[in-house]
C-alpha positions in Angstrom: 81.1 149.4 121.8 80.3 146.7 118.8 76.9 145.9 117.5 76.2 143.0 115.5 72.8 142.8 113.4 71.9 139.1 111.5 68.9 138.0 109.5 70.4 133.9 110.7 67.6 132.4 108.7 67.4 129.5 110.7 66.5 126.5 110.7 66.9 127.1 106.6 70.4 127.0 105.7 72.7 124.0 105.2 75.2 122.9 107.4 73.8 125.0 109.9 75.3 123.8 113.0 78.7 124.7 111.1 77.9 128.0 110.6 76.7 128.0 114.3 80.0 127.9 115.0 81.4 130.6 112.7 79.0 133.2 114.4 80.1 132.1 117.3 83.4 132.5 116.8 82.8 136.0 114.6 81.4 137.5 118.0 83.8 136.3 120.3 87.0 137.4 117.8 85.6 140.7 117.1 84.5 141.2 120.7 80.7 141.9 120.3 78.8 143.5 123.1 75.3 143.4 121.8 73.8 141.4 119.1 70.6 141.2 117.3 69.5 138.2 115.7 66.2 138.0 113.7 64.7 134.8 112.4 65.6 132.6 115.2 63.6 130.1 115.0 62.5 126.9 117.2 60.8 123.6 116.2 57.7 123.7 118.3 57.5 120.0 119.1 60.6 120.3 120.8 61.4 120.3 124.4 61.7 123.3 127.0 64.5 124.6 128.5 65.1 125.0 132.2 67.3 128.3 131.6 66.7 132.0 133.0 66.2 133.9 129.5 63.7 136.5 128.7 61.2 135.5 127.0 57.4 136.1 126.3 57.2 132.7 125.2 58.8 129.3 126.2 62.4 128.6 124.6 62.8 125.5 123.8 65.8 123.2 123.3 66.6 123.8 119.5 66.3 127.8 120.0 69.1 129.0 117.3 69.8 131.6 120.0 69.9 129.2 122.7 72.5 127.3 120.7 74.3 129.9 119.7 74.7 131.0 123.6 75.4 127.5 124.7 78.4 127.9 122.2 79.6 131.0 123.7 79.6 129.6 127.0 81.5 126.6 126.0 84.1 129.1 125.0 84.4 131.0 127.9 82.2 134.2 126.8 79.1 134.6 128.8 76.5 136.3 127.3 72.6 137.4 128.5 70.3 136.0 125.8 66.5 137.1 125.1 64.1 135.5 123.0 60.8 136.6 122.0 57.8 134.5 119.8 56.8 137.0 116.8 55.1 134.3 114.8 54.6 130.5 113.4 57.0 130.2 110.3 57.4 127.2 107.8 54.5 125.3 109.7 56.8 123.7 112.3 58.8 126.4 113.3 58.0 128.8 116.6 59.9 132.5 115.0 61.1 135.2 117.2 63.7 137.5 117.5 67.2 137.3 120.2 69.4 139.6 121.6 72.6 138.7 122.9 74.5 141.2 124.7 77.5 140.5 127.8 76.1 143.8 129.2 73.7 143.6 131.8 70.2 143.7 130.5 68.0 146.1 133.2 64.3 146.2 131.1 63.0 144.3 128.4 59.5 145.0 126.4 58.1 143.1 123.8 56.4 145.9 120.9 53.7 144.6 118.7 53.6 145.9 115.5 50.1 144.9 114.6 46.6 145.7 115.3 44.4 142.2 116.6 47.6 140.1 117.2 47.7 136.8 115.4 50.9 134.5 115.6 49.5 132.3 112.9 49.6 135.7 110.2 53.6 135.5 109.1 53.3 139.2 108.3 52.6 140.1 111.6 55.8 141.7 113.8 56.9 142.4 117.1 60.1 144.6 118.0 61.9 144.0 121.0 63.8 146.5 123.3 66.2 146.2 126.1 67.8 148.9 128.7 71.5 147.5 129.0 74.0 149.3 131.8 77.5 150.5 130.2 80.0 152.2 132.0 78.9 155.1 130.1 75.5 155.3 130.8 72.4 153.3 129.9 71.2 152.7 126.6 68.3 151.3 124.6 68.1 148.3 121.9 65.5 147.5 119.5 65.5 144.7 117.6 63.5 145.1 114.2 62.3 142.6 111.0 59.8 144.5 109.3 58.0 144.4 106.8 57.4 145.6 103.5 56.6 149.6 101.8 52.6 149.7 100.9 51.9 146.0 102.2 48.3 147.0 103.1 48.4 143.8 105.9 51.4 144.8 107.8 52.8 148.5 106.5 56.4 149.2 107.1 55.2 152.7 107.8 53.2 151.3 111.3 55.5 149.4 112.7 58.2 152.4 112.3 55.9 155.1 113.7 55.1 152.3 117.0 58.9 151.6 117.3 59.8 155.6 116.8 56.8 156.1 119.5 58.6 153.9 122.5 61.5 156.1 121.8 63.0 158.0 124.7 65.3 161.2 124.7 68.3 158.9 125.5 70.7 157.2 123.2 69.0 154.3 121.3 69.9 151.6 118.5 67.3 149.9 116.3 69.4 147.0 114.6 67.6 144.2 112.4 66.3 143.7 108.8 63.8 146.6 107.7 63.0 144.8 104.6 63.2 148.4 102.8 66.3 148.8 100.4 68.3 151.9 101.3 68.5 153.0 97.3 65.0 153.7 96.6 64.1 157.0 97.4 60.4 158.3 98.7 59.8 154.6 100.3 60.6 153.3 103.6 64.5 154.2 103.8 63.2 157.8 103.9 60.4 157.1 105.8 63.0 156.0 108.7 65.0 159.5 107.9 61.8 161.8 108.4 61.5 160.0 111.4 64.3 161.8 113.1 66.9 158.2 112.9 70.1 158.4 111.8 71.7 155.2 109.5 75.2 154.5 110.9 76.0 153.6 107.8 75.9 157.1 106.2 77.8 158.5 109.3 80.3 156.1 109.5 84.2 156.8 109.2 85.2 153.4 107.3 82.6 151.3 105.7 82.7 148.6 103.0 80.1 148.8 99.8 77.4 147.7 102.9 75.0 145.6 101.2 73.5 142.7 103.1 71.9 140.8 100.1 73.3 139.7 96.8 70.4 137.5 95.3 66.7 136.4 95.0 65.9 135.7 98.9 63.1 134.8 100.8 60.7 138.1 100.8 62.7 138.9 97.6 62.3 136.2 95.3 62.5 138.6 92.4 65.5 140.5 93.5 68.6 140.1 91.0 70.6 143.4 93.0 72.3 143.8 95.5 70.5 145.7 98.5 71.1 147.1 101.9 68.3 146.2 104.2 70.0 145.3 107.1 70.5 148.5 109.4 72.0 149.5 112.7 70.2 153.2 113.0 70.6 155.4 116.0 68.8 158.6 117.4 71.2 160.7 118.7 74.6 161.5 116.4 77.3 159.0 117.8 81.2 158.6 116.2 81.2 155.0 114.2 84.4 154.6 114.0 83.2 151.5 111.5 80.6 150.2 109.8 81.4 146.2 108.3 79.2 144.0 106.3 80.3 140.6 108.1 79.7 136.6 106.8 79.7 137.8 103.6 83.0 135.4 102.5 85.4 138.5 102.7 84.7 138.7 106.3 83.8 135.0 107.8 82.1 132.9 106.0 78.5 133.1 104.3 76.4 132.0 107.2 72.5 133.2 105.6 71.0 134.4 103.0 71.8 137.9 104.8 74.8 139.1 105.5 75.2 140.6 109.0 76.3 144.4 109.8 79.4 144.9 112.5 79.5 148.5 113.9 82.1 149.8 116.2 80.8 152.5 118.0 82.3 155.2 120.3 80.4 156.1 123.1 81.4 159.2 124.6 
């Protein structure tokens, strides 16, 4: 099974539509089965979609996730797409979160992360899950972008102990940007650890140098490092046969300021 996790940064980059098309063909070559988009964003004053997604919001016509299924289709790969609001970004933009997946989706739940929900506060967060049907079973999806260590408005620590809380004793993923650098010790990383999940990463049987960004980013504007924050993190021990960094100009093009994370796993 592959898993694909990107930060798209959209509607932000150059050229976007371009590198629409990379991701688009990146899933379709390496034959992703579930993907997990965060920052997918959609002007607000644009118009709704007559489409069956799940959503618990309306998605409207420039949805990045939208697009980016339209483009699958196009090409003959049919995937499920969900798309849920988390918050107002960049004053015109609706933010949410996507999963694609050509599995068949059988629940969805939107999390909040946040006490007295307000979709005007950017630092409030929602995770979503899905239940998708594989030949081997059924399996849980969570789709993260948390927030920071010791931000007293939105703690990383909460929104991991309400994720870890919807966690049942079957095999899940949480894939997305945690916004917590896997380096520093005693901070979130290892918050994530205690918590009983397991970073494919560490477990992984061929992986690259992993880090997802390189530079001084949006949430990071002092950051001169390079940093893993993008994870794919199970709760149950699994075989990953790999573990990728993807669009980072080795492996497809640079799409966002994140890199994306490709895992092959090996569902027994």
């Amino acid at each position: 099974m592959k898993l694909l996790t990107l930060n798209t940064h959209s509607w932000q980059e150059d050229k976007q539509l371009e590198k629409l098309d990379i991701v688009a063909q990146a899933i379709i070559e390496q034959g992703c089965d579930v993907i997990a988009l965060q920052e997918v964003n959609q002007c607000q004053d644009s118009p709704v979609v007559d489409a069956s997604i799940l959503s618990n919001h309306p998605v409207l016509a420039d949805n990045y996730g939208y697009l980016l299924q339209k483009k699958l289709a196009e090409h003959g790969h049919h995937y499920q797409l969900t798309w849920d609001f988390v918050h107002q970004s960049y004053e015109v933009y609706q933010e949410g979160v996507a999963f694609l997946t050509r599995l068949p989706i059988v629940e969805h739940e939107v999390i909040d992360l946040s006490d007295n929900y307000d979709v005007n506060f950017w630092k409030h967060r929602r995770a979503v899950r899905i239940k998708v049907a594989f030949q081997q079973g059924e399996f849980d999806f969570y789709n993260c972008h948390c927030g920071w260590w010791n931000d007293s408005e939105s703690p990383f620590e909460e929104h991991i102990k309400r994720i870890t809380a919807t966690l049942s004793t079957g095999l899940s993923f949480l894939l997305g940007d945690f916004n917590n650098p896997s380096h520093i010790r005693d901070e979130g990383y290892d918050y994530v650890l205690q918590r009983g999940l397991i970073d494919c990463y560490e477990i992984a049987e061929t992986k690259d140098a992993g880090a997802t960004v390189i530079k001084n980013i949006d949430g990071w504007q002092q950051n001169s490092q390079a940093l893993r924050i993008d994870l794919i993190l199970s709760n149950q021990l699994v075989v990953i046969k790999q573990h990728q960094t993807i669009f980072n100009n080795d492996f497809y093009p640079i799409v966002s300021d994140h890199f994306g994370v490709l895992v092959d796993v090996e569902v027994a």
